[in-house]
C-alpha positions in Angstrom: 15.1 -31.8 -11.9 17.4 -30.2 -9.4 20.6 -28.4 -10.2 23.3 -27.3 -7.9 23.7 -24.1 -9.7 21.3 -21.1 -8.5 22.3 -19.3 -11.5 20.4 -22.1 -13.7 17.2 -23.4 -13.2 16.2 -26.9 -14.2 12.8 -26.9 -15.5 10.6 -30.1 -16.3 8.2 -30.6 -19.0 4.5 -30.9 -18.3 1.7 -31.1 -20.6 -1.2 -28.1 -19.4 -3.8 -30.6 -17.6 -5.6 -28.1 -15.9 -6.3 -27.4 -12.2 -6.3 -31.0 -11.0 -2.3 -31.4 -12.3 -1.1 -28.6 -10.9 -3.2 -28.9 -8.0 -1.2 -32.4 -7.6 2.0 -30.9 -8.5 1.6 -28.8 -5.7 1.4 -31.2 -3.2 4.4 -33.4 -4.6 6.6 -30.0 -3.8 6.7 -28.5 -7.2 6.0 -25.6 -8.9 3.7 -25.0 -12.0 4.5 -22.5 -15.0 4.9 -21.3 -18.1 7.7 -20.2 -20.3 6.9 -17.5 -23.2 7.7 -15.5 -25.4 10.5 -15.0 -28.0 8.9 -16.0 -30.8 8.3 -19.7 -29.7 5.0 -21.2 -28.1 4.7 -21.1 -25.0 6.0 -24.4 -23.1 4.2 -25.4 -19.5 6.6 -26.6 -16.9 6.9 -28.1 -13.4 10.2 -26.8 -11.0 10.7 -27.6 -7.1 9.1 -25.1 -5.1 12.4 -25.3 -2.9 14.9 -24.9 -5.6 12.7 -22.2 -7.7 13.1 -20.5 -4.1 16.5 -20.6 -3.4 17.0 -19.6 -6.7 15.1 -16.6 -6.8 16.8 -15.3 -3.6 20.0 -15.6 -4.9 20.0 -14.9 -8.5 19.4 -11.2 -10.2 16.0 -10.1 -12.1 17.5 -12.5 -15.3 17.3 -16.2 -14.6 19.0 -19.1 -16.9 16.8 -21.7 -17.5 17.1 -24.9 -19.3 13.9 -27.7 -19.9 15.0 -31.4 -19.6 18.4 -30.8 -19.5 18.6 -28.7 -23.2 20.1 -25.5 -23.5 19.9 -22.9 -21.0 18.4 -19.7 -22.1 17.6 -16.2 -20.5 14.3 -15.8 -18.9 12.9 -12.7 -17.2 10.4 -13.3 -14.2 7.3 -12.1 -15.4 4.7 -12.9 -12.3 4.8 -15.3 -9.6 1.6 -16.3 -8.3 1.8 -16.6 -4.2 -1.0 -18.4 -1.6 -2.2 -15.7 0.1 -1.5 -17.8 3.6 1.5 -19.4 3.6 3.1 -17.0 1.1 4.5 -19.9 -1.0 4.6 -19.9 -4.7 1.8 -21.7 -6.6 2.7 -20.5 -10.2 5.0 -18.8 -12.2 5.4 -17.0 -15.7 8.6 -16.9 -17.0 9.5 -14.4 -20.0 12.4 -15.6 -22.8 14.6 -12.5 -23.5 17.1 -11.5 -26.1 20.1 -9.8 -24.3 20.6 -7.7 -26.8 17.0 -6.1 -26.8 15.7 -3.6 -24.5 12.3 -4.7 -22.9 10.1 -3.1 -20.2 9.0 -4.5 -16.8 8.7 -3.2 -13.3 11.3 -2.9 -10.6 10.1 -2.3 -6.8 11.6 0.6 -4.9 13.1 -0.1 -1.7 13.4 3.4 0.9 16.3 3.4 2.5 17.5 5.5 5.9 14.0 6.1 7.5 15.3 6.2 10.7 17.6 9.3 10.4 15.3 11.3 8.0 14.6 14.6 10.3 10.6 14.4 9.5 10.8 11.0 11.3 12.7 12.0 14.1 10.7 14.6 14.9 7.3 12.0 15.1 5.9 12.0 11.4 4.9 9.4 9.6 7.1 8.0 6.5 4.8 7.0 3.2 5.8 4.9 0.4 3.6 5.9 -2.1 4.6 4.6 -5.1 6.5 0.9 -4.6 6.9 -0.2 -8.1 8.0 1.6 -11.3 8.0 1.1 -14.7 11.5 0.9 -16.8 12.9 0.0 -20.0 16.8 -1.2 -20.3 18.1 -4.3 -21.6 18.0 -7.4 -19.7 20.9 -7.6 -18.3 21.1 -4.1 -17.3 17.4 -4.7 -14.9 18.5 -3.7 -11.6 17.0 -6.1 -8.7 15.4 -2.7 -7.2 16.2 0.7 -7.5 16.8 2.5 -3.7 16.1 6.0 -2.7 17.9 7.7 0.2 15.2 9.1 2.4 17.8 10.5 5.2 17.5 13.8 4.2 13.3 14.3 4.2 11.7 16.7 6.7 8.7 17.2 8.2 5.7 17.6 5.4 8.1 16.5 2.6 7.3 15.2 -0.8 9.8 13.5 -2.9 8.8 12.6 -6.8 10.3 10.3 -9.2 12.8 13.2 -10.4 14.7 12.7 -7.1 15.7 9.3 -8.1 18.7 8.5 -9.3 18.9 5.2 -11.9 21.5 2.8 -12.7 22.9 3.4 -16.5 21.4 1.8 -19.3 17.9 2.5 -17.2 15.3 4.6 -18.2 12.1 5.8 -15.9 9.0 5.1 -18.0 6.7 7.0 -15.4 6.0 10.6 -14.7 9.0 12.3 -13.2 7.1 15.0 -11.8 3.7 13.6 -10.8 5.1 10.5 -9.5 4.9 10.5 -5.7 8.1 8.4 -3.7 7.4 9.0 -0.6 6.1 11.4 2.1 6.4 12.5 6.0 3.2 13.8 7.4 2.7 14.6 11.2 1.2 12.0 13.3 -2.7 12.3 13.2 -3.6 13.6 16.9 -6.9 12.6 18.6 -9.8 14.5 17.7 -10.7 16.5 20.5 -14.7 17.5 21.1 -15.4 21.2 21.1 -17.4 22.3 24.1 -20.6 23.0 23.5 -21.9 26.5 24.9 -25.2 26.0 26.5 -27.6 28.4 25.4 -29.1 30.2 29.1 -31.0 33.2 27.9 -34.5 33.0 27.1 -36.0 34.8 24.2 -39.4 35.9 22.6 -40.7 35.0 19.7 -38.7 37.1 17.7 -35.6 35.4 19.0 -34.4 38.5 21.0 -33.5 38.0 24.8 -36.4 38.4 27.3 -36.2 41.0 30.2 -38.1 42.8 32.9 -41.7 41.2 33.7 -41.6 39.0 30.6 -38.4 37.6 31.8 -39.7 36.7 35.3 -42.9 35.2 33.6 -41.2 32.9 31.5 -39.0 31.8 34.2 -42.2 31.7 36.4 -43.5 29.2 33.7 -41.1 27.3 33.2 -40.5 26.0 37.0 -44.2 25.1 36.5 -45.8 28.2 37.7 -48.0 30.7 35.8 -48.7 34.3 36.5 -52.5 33.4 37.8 -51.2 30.4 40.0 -48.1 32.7 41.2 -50.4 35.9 42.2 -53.2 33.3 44.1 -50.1 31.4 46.1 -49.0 35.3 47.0 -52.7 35.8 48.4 -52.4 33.1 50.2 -49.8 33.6 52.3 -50.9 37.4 52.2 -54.4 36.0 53.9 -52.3 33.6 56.6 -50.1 36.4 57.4 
């Protein structure tokens, strides 16, 4: 089931027997899938989890594929299912393709000279809004990723689809102008409490500052003297005296 060549994988006939197969495929070191598409029904498969991964590091966003040794035949990955763990692959969907017709899929985006870009250097924060875009070309023109140069960004920059340059024979299916790239904020600072002014004065009851003798009676009360108890502790030591 193996093949030397990365360029081709060997794929293995399986009949679809549900969770409990693939479950056991799994543990034997394989790889469930299906291959669609092209007008044919779809055919399930088994391929070793090592090989389908040394293959898909080395090979470009078009795969050649053969099952049980027939012919090989162009295949686009369509989605590979991962554990969320151990990051393996537990399933894969492969897409037949005619090279000679255009087809859309996604491409990630891949930001490239962070470390120099001005914004960055100064302390803000780089943002990779968007990772993913949408593109039509042919199959054999699908770039493995498409890179922007963010070197050049400065502080509180915005950069939109429109800034990025495509390989030919590639066309940008989202919004050129409301598709965010990336940004550079500046770094979120501690929030720092505002002092609180204690209010001192005492006022009436129409809310305007006391004064004179009503001033000295409401201080009188509120250390826990009234006016009566004040003026009979002033007689008091008036009478000792």
């Amino acid at each position: 089931m193996a093949s030397s060549d990365t360029s081709t994988l060997s794929l293995t006939a399986r009949d679809p027997e549900g969770s409990r197969s693939a479950r056991r495929l799994r543990r034997e070191g394989l790889v469930p899938g299906v291959l669609y598409g092209g007008g044919d029904e779809p055919q399930h498969f088994a391929v070793d989890g090592r090989i389908l991964r040394n293959t898909l590091a080395h090979s470009g966003a078009i795969l050649q594929v053969s099952v049980d040794g027939g012919a090989g035949s162009p295949v686009l990955v369509k989605d590979i299912q991962r554990h969320p763990v151990r990051g393996e692959a537990v399933h894969v969907d492969l897409l037949r393709v005619n090279m000679a017709e255009t087809i859309h899929t996604t491409v990630f985006v891949e930001l490239t000279g962070a470390d120099e870009a001005p914004g960055v250097v100064e302390g803000g924060v780089l943002n990779q809004e968007t990772r993913e875009l949408n593109i039509a070309a042919l199959p054999g023109d699908i770039p493995d990723s498409i890179t922007f140069d963010v070197s050049g960004m400065e502080m509180n920059a915005t950069v939109t689809l429109s800034a990025v340059t495509v390989p030919d024979g590639v066309t940008l299916l989202d919004d050129l102008e409301e598709t965010v790239i990336a940004t550079i904020t500046p770094p979120t600072l501690e929030p720092v409490e505002d002092e609180i002014e204690t209010e001192t004065a005492l006022v009436g009851e129409d809310g305007e500052p006391l004064t004179g003798e009503e001033l000295e009676a409401a201080q009188a009360e509120a250390e826990g003297d009234t006016g009566e108890e004040a003026e009979q502790k002033a007689g008091a030591d008036s009478d000792e005296s």
